[in-house]
PLY file of the C-alpha trace (Angstrom):
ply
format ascii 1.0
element vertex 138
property float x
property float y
property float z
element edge 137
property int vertex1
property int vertex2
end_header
62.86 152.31 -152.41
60.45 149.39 -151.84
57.56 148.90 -153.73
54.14 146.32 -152.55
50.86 145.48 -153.75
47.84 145.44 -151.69
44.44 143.99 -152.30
42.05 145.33 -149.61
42.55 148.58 -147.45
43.06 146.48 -145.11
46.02 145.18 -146.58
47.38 149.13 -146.58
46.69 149.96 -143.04
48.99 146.96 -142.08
51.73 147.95 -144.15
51.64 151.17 -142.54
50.90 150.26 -139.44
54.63 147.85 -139.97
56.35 151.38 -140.99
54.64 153.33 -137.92
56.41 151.07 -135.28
59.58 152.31 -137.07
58.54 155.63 -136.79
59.70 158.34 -134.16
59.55 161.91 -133.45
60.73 164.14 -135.92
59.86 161.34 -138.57
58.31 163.14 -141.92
55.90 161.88 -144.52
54.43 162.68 -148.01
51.66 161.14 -149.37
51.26 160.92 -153.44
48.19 159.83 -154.77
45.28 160.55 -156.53
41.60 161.20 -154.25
40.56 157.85 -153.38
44.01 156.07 -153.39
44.34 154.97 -150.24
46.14 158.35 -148.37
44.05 158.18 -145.69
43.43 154.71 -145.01
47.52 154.71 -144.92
47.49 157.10 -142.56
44.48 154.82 -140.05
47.42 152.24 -140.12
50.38 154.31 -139.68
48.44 155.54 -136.23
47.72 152.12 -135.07
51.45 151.58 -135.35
52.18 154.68 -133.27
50.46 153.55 -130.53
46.86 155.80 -131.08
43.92 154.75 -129.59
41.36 152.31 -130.89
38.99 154.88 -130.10
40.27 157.62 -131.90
38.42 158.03 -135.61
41.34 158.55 -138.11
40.03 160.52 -140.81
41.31 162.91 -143.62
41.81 166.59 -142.50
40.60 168.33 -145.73
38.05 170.75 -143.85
40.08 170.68 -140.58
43.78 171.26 -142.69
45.37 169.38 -139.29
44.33 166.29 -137.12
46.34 165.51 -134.08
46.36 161.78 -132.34
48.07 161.05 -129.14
50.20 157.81 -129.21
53.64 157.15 -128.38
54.76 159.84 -130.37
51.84 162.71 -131.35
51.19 161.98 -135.10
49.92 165.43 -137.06
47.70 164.19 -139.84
47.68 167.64 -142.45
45.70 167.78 -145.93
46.98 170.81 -147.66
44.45 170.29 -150.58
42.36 173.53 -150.47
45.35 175.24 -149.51
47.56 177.58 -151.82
51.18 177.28 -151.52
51.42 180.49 -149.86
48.89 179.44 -147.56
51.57 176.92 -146.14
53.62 179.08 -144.46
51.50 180.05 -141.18
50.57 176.64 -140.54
53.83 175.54 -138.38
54.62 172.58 -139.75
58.30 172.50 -138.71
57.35 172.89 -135.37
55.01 169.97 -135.86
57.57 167.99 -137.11
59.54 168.63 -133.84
57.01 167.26 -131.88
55.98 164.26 -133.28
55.19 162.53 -136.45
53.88 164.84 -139.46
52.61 163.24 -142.23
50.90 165.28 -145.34
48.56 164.62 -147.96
49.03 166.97 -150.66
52.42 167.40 -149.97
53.17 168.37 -153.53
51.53 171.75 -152.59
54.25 172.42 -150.28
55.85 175.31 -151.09
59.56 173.91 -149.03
60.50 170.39 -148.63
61.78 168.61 -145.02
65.56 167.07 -146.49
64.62 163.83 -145.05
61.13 163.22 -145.60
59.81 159.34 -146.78
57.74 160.02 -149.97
54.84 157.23 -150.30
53.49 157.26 -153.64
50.07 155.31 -154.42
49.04 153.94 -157.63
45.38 152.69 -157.95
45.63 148.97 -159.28
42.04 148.29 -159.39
39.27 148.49 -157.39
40.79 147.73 -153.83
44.35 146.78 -155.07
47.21 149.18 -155.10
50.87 149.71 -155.32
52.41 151.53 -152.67
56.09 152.45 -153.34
58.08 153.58 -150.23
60.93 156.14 -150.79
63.23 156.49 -147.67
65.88 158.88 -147.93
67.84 158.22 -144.18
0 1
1 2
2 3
3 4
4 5
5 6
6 7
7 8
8 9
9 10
10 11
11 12
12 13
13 14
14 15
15 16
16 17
17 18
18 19
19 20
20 21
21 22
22 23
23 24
24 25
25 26
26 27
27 28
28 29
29 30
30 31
31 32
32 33
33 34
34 35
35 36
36 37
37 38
38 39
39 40
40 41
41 42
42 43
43 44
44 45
45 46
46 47
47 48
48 49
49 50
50 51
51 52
52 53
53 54
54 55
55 56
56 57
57 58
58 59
59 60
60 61
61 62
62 63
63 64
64 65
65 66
66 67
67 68
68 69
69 70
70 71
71 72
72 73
73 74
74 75
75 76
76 77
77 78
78 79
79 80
80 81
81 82
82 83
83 84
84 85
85 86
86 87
87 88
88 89
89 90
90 91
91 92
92 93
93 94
94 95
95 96
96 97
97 98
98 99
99 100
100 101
101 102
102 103
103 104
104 105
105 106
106 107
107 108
108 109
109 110
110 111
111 112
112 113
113 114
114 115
115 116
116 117
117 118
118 119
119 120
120 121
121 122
122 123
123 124
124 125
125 126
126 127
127 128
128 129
129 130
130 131
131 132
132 133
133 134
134 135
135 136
136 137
């Protein structure tokens, strides 16, 4: 577990964008957080360091429940925050996972856990500062 402070979102999208050069298929990640913590702009930097294009707009998937970017490896971007646990089920996120990188929002409204996910767990600092903590279970 490794834990770092950023001061700008900035600051966040290159720390993820570091982890998403590390990251390959079948890779699985859950985002922890309150609204406005930084999840998504995580998730802009974790694409950049997968390979997606510049041109691609990386934005939360509340309304859409699943965004999918090309890069090296797809990377399925999934808010499951209007979603009920049951809900969960028909969405095929093992299959997902197969195929690329999955990474969730929400995740705490999962209703089954992936054995070997990394949990990321955002703490809001102040107004653009945060600590990120980084739980890898390999």
């Amino acid at each position: 577990m490794a834990s770092f402070r950023t001061k700008s979102p900035e600051e966040t999208e290159r720390l993820a964008e570091e982890l998403g050069q590390k990251l390959s298929r079948g890779n699985v990640i859950f985002l922890f957080g309150d609204l406005g913590a930084g999840k998504t702009t995580f998730v802009k930097g974790l694409a950049r360091g997968l390979g997606v294009p510049k041109d691609y707009y990386v934005q939360s998937p509340t309304f859409a429940i699943i965004n999918e970017y090309p890069g090296r490896v797809p990377l399925y971007h999934v808010d499951l925050y209007r979603l009920e646990p049951e809900d969960v089920y028909d969405l095929g996120l093992e299959e997902l996972a197969e195929q690329g990188v999955l990474v969730i929002e929400w995740s705490e409204r999962l209703p089954f856990f992936f054995d070997k996910a990394i949990k990321v767990y955002f703490e809001i600092i102040g107004p653009s500062e945060r600590l990120i903590t980084i739980e890898d279970k390999k």
